[in-house]
Backbone bond lengths (Angstrom), bond angles and torsions (degrees), N, CA, C in turn:
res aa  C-N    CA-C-N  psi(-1)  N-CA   C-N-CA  omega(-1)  CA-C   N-CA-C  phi
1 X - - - 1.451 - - 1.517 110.22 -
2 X 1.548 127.17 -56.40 1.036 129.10 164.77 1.532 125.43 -46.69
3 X 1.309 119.55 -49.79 1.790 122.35 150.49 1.470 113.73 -21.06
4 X 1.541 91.16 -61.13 1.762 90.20 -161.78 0.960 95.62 -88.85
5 X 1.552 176.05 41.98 1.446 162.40 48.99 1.630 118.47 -3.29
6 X 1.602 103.00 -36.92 1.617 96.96 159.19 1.331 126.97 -74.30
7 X 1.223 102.13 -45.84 1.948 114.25 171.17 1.377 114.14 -58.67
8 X 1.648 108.10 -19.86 1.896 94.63 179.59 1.560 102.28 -90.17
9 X 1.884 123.67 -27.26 1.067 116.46 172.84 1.788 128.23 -53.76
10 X 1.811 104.41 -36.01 1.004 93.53 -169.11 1.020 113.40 -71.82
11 X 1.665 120.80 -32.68 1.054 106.11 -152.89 2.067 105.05 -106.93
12 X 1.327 99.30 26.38 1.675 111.38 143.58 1.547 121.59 -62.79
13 X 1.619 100.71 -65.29 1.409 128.82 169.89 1.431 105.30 -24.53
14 X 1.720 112.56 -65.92 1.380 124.93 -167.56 1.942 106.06 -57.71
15 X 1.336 99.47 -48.17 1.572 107.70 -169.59 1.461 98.91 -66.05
16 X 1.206 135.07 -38.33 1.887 143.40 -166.48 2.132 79.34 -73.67
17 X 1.341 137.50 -51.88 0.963 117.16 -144.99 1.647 102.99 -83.74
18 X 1.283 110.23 -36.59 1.294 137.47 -165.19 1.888 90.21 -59.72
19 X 1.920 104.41 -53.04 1.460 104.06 172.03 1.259 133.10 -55.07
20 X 1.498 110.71 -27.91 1.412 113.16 -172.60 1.224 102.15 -99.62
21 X 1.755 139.79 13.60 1.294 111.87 -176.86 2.032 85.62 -107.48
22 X 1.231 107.26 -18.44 1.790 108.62 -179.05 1.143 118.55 -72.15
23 X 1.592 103.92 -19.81 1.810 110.62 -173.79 1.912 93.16 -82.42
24 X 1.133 97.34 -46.71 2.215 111.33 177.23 1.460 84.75 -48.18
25 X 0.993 117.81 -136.86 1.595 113.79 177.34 1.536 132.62 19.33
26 X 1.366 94.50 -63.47 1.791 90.01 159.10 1.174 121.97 -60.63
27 X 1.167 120.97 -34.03 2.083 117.10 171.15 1.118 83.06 -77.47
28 X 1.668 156.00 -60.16 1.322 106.60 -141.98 1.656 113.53 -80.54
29 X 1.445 108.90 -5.77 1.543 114.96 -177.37 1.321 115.21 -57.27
30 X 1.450 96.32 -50.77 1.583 132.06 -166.52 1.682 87.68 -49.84
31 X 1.338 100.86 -83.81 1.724 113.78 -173.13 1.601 105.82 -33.90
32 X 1.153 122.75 -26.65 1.634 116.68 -167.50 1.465 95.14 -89.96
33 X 1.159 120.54 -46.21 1.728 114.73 -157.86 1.886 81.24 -83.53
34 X 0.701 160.49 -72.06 1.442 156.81 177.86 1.254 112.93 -17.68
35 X 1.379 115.32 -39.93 1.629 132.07 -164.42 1.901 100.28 -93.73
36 X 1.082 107.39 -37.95 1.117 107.09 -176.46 1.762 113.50 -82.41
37 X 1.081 127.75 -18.88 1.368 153.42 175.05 1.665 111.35 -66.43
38 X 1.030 94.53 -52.61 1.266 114.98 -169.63 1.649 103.49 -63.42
39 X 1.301 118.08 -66.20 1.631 149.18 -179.14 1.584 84.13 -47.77
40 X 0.969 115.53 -70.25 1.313 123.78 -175.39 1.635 120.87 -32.31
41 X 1.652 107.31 -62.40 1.001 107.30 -173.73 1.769 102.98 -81.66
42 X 1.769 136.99 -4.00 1.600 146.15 168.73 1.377 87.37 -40.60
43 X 1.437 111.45 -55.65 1.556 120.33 -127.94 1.492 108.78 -76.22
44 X 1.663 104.41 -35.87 1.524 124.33 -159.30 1.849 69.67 -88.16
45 X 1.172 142.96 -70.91 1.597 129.27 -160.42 1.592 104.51 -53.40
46 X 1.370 113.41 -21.09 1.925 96.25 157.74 1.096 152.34 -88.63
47 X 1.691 110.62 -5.23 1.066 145.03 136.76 1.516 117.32 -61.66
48 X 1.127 138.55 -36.64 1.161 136.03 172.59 1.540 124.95 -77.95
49 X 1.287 94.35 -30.50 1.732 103.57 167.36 1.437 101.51 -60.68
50 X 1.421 113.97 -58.99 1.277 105.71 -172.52 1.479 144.69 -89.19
51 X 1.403 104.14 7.92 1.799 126.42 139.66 1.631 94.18 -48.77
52 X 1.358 106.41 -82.11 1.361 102.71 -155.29 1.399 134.09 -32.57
53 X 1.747 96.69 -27.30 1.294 109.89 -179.00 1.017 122.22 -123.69
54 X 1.306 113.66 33.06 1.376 125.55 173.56 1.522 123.93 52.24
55 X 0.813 106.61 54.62 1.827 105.29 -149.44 1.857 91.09 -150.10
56 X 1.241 119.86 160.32 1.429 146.37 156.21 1.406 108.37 -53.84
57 X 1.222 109.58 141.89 1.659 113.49 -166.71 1.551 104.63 -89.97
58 X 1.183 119.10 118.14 1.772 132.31 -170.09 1.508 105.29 -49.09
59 X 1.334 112.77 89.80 1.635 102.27 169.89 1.499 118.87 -42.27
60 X 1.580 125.03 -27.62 1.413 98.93 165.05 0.920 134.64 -61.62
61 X 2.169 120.93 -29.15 1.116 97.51 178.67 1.613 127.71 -80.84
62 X 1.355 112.32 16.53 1.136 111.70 -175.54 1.556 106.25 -105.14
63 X 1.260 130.60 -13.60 1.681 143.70 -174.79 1.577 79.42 -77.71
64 X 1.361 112.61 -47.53 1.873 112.56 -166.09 1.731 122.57 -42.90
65 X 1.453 78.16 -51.00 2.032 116.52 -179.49 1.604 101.25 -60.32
66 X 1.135 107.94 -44.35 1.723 102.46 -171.48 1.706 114.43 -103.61
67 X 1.728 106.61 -4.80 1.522 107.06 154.64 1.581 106.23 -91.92
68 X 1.341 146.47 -0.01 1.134 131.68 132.17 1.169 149.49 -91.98
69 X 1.496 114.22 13.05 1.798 133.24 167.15 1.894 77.94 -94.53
70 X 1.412 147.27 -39.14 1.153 133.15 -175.50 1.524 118.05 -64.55
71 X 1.560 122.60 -23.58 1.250 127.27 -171.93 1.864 99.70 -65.35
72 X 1.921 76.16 -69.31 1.500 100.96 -179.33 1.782 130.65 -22.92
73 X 1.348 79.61 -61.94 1.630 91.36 175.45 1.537 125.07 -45.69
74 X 1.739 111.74 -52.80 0.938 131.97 161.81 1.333 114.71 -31.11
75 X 1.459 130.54 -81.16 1.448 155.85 141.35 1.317 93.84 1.30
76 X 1.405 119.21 -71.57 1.771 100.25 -169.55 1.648 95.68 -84.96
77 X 0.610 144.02 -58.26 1.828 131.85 -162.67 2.114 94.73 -53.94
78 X 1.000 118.31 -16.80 1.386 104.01 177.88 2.003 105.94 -95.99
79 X 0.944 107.73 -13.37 1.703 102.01 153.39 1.276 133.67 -63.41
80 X 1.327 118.15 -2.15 1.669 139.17 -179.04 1.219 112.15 52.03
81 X 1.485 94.95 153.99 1.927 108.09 171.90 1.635 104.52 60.19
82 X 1.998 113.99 54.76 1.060 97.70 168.41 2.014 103.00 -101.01
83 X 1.255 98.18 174.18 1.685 100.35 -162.26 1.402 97.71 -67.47
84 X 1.357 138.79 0.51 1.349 137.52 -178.72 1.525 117.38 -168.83
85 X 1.162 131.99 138.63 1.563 133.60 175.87 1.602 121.65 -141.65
86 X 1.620 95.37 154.04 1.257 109.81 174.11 1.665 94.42 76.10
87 X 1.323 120.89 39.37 1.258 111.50 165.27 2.011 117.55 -122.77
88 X 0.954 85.03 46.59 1.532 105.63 -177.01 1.423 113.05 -69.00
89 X 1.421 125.07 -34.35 1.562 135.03 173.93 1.761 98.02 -55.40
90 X 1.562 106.90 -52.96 1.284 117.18 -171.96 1.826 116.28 -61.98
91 X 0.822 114.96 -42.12 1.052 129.74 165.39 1.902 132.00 -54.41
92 X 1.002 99.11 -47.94 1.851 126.36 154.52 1.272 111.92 -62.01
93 X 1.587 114.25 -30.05 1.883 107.18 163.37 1.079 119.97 -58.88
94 X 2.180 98.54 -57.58 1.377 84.01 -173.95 1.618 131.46 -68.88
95 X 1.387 92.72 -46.28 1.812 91.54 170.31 1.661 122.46 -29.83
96 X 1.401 121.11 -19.39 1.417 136.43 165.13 1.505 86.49 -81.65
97 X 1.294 131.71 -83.74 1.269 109.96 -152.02 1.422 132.54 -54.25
98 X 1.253 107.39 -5.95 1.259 131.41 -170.59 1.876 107.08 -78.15
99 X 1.532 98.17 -55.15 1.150 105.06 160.57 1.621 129.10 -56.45
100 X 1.123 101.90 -56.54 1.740 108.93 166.63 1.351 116.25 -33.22
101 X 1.406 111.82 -31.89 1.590 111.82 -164.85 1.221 112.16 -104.30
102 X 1.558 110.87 -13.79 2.062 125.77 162.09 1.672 81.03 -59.57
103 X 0.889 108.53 -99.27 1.896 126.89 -176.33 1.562 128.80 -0.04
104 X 1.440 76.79 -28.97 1.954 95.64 -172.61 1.489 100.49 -90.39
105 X 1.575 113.69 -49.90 1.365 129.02 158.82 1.978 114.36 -14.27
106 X 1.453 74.33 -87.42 1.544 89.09 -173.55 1.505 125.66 -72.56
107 X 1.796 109.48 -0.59 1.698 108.12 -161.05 1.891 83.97 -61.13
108 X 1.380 101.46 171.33 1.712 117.54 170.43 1.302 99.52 -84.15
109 X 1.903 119.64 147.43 1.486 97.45 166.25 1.223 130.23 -74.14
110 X 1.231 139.19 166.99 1.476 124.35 162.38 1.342 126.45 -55.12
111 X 1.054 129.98 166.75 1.025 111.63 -164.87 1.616 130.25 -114.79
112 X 1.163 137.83 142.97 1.403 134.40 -126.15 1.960 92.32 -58.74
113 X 1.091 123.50 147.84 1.683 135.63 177.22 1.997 104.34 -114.22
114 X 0.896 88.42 151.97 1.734 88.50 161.86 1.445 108.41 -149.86
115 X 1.864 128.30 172.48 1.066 102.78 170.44 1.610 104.05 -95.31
116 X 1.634 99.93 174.66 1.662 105.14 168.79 1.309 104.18 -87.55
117 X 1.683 109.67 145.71 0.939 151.81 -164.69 2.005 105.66 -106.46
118 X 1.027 137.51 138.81 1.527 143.11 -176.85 1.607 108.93 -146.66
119 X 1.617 86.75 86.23 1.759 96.74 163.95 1.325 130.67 -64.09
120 X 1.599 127.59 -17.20 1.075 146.30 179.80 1.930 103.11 110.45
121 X 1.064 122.74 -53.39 1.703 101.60 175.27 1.191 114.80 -103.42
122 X 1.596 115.19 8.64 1.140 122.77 174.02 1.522 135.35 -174.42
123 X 1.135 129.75 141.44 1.625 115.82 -167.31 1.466 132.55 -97.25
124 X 1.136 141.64 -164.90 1.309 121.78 167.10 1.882 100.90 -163.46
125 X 1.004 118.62 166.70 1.651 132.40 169.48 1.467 107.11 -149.10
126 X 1.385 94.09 133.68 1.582 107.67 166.74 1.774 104.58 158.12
127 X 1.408 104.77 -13.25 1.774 105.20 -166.60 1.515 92.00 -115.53
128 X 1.319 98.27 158.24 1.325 114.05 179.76 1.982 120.85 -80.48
129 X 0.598 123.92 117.74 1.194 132.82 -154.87 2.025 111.15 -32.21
130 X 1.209 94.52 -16.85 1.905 89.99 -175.94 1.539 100.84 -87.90
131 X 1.532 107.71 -2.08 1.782 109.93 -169.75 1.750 86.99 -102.19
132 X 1.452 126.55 -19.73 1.281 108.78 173.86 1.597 126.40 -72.13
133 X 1.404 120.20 -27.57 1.129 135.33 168.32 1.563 127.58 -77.95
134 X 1.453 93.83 -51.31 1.409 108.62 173.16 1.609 134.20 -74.64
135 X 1.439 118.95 -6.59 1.733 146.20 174.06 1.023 85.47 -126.57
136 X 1.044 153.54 -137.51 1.712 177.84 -171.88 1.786 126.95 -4.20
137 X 1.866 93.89 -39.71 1.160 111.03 165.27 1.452 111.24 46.68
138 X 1.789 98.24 48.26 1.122 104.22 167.14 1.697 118.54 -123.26
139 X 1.297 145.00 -145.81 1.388 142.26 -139.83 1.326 96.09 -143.52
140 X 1.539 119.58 103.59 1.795 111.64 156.79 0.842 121.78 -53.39
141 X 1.612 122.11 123.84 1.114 110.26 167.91 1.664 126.12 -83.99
142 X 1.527 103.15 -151.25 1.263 111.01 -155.73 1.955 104.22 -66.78
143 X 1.539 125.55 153.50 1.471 114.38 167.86 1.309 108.51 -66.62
144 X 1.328 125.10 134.90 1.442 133.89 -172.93 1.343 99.07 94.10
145 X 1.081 163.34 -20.95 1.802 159.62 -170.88 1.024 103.82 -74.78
146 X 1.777 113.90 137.40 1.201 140.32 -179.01 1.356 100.72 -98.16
147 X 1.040 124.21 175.22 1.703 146.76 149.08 1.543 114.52 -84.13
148 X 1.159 111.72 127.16 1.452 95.12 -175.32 1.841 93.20 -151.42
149 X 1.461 85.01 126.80 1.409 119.10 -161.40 1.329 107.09 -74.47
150 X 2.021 126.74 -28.08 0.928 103.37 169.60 1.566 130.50 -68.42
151 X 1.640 99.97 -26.67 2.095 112.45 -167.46 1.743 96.96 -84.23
152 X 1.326 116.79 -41.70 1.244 132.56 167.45 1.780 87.07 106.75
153 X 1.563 132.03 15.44 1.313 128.60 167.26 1.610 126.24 -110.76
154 X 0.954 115.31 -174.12 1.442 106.17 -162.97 1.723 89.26 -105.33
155 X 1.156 108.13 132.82 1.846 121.55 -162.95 1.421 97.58 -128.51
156 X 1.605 105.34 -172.14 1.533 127.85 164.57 1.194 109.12 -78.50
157 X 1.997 128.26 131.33 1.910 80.23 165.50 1.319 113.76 -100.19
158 X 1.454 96.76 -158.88 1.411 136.33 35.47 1.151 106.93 -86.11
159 X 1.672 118.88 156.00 1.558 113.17 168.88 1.682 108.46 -93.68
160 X 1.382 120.50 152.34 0.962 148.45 -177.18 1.767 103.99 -92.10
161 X 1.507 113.60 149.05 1.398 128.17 -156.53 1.789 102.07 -88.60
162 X 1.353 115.54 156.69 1.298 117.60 159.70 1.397 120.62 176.82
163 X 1.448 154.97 -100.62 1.022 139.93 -176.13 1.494 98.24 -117.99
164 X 1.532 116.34 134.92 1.422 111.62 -173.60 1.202 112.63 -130.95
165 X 1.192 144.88 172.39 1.505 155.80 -101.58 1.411 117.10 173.80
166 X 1.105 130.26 50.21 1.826 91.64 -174.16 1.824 100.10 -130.60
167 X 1.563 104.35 170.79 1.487 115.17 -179.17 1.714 110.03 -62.86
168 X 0.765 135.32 164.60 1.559 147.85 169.18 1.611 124.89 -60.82
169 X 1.553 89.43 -27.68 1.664 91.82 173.54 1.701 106.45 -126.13
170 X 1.609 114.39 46.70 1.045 117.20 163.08 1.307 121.88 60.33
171 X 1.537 112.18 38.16 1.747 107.07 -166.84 1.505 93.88 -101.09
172 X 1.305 115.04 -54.74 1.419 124.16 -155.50 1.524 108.69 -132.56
173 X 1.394 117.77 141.98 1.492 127.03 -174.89 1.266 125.66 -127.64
174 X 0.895 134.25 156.81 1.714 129.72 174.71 1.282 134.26 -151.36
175 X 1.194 117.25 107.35 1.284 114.91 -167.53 1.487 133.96 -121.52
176 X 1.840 136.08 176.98 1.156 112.63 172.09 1.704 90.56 166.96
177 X 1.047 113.39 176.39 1.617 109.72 -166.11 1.403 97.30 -98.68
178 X 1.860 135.37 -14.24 1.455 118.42 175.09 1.500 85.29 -138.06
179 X 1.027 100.68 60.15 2.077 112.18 155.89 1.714 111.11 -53.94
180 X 0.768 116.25 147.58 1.539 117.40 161.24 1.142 108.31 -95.36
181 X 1.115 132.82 124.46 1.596 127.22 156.76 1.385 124.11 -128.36
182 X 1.512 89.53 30.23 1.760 85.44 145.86 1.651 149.13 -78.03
183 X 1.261 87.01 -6.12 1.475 111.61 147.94 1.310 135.12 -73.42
184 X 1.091 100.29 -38.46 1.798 112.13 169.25 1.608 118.63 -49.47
185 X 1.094 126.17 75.37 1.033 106.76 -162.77 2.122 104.89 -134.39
186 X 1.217 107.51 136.93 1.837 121.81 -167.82 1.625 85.87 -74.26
187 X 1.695 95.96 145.95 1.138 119.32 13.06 1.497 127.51 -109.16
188 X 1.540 96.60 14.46 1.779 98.19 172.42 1.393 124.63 -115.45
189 X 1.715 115.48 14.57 1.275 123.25 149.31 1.626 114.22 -106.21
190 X 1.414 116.97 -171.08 1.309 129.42 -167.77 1.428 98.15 -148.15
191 X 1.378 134.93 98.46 1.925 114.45 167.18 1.507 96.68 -81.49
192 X 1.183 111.41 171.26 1.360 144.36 138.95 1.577 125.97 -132.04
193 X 1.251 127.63 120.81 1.633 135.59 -161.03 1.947 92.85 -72.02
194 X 1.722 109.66 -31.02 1.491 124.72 -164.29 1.486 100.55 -128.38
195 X 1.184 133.52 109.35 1.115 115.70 170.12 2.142 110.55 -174.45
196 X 1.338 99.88 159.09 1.356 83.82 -174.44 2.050 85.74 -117.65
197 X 1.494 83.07 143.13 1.675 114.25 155.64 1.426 118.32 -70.06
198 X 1.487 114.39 88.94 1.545 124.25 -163.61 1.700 100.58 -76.60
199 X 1.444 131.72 -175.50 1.662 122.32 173.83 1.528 103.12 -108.70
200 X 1.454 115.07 26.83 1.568 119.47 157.00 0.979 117.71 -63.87
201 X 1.376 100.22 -53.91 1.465 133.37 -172.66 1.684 125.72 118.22
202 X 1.257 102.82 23.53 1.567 133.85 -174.77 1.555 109.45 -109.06
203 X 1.318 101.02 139.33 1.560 100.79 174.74 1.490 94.08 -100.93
204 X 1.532 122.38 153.94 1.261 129.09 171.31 1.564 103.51 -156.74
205 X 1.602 98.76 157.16 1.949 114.81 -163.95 1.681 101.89 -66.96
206 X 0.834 117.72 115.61 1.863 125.71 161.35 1.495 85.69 -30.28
């Protein structure tokens, strides 16, 4: 009887120790994912300040954000027996990556490209390249080539301005320095007498 009154003590002892090193650990977990959360969300409010205001994002407030994921950390790794240490570098990634991936979220897309097209007195963007040959029966040009309204061919750019062409809802454009645009006509064309054939497929004023 006395035996087994020792064997149930010890192994109380063992379960109280076993408890108190998971509860240690659990605060120091706690404190890290809290700490890192926090930094996290500093970082995205310094970026957001500076959307708002159109402006470059204040490296202080971001030195700020990562001298307080630095307090923090500290704070929990000094509660002892956390499940990992001295990984604070690691931690400052993710809170970046975290941000990176708001960023990616919200970037704008780019914006639609096409290639240029070379009819011979003049070029156009907005169709997909089997509609340049196959309607138009004209010559893709080079990858990277603009339209350029002054030569009326598809060049290096920047392109240069000249008589422009395009649909009403910005699909397709056409340009060249002796365009006709007496055809061009609203409300489902757009002239411009000056204008460049962008690879949206929009003409817009130099």
């Amino acid at each position: 009887m006395q035996r087994a009154v020792v064997y149930a003590l010890g192994a109380l002892v063992v379960c109280v120790t076993v408890a108190g090193n998971a509860s240690a650990q659990g605060k120091c977990q706690a404190l890290k994912f809290k700490a890192a959360g926090t930094v996290a969300r500093v970082k995205a409010a310094c970026h957001a300040r500076a959307a708002k205001q159109g402006a470059a994002v204040d490296p202080d407030c971001l030195a700020a954000a990562e001298q307080k994921l630095t307090r923090r950390w500290a704070t929990a790794e000094a509660a002892g027996d956390c499940v990992t240490i001295g990984d604070l570098s690691e931690a400052s990634s993710a809170t970046e990556q975290c941000r990176a991936a708001i960023a990616d979220v919200l970037a704008p897309p780019p914006p639609p490209t096409s290639l240029c097209c070379d009819l011979g007195a003049s070029c156009i963007h907005g169709i997909d390249s089997a509609a340049y040959t196959g309607v138009f029966g004209g010559t893709v040009g080079p990858a990277g080539s603009v339209c350029d309204g002054g030569t009326g061919a598809c060049g290096a750019p920047p392109a240069t301005a000249g008589r422009c062409c395009m649909m009403a809802n910005g699909e397709f454009c056409n340009a060249g320095p002796d365009l006709d645009l007496s055809g061009c006509i609203p409300p489902q064309f757009l002239d411009f007498v000056v204008g460049i054939c962008t690879p949206s497929g929009a003409c817009a004023l130099p």
